[in-house]
C-alpha positions as protocol buffer text, in pm:
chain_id: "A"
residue {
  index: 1
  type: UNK
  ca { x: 1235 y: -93 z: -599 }
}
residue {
  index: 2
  type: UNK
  ca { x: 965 y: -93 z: -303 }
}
residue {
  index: 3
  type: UNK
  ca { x: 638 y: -364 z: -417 }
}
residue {
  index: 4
  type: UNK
  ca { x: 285 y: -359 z: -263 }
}
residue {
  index: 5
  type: UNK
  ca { x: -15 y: -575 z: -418 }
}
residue {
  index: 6
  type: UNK
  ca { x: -297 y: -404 z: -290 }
}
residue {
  index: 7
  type: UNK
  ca { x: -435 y: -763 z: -223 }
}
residue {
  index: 8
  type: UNK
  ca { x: -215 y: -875 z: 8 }
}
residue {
  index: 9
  type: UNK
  ca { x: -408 y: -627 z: 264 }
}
residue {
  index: 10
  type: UNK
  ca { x: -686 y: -621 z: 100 }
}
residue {
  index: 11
  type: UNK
  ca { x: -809 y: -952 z: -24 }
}
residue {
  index: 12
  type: UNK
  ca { x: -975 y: -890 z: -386 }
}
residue {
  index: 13
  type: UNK
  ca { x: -831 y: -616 z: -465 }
}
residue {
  index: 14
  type: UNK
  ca { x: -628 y: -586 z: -805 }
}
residue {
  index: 15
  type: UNK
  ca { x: -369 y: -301 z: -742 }
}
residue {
  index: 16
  type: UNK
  ca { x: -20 y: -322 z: -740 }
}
residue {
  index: 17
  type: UNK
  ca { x: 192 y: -55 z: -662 }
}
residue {
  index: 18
  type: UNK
  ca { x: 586 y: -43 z: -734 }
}
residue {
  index: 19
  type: UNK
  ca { x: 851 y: 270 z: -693 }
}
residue {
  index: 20
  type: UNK
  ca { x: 1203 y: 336 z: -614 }
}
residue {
  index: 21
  type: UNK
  ca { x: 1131 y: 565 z: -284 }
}
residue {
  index: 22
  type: UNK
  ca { x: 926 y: 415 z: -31 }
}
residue {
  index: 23
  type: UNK
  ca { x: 751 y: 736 z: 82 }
}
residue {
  index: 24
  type: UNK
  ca { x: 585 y: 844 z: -251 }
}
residue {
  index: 25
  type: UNK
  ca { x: 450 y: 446 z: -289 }
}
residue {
  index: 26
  type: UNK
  ca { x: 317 y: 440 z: 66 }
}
residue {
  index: 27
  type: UNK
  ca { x: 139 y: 800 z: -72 }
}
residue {
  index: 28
  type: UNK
  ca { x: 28 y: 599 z: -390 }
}
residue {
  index: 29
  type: UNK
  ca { x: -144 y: 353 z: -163 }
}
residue {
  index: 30
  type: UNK
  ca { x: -307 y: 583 z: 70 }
}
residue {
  index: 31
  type: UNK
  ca { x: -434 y: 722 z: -233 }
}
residue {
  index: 32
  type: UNK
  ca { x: -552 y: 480 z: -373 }
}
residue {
  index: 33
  type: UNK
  ca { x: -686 y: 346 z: -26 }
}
residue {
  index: 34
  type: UNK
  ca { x: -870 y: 658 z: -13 }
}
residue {
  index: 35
  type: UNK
  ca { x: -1065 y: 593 z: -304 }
}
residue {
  index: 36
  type: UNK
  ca { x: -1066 y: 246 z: -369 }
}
residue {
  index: 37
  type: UNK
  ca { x: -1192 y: 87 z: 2 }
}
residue {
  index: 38
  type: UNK
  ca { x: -1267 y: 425 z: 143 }
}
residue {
  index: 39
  type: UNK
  ca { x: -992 y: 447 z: 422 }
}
residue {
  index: 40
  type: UNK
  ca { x: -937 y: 802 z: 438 }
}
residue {
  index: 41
  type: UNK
  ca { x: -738 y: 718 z: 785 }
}
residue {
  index: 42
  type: UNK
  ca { x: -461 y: 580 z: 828 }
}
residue {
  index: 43
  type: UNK
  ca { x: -426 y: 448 z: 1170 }
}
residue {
  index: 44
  type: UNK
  ca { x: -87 y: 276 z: 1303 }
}
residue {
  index: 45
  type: UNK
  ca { x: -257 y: -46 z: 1240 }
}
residue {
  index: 46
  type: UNK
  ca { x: -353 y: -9 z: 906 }
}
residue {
  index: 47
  type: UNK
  ca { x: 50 y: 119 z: 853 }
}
residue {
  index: 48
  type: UNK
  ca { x: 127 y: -195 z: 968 }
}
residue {
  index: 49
  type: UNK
  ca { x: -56 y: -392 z: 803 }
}
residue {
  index: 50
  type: UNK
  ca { x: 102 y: -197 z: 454 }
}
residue {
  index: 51
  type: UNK
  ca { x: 456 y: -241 z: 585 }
}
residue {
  index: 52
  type: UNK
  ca { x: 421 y: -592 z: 647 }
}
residue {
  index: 53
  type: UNK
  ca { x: 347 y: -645 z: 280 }
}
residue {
  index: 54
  type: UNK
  ca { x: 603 y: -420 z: 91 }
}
residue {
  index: 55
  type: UNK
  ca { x: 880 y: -598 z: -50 }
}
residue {
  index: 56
  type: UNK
  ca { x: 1190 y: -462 z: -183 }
}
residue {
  index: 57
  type: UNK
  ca { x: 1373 y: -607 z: -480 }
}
residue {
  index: 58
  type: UNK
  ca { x: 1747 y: -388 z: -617 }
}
C-alpha cells in the first residue's frame, strides 16, 4: 500500500492519501493538488517533492 500525507509537502494541509497502485494515488494527489493549493502543474520538481514523501507499507 503506497502513503502520502498531503502535509508532508504541503505544511498545513490535512490530506492523506493511501492505495495499492502508485499511479492512481499520485492521480489522487494531483487532484487534489489541483483543487486544494491550486497547482494545476505538475513540474519535475513538484514530482519530486511527492515521491520523496510516499511511503510504502505490504
Amino acid at each position: 500500500m503506497f502513503k502520502l500525507a498531503c502535509g508532508d509537502v504541503m505544511p498545513g494541509c490535512a490530506a492523506r492519501f493511501e492505495n495499492s497502485d502508485r499511479g492512481a494515488m499520485l492521480g489522487q494527489v494531483a487532484a487534489h493538488a489541483a483543487s486544494a493549493h491550486g497547482i494545476t502543474e505538475i513540474t519535475p520538481e513538484v514530482l519530486a517533492a511527492v515521491e520523496s514523501q510516499i511511503s510504502f507499507a505490504a
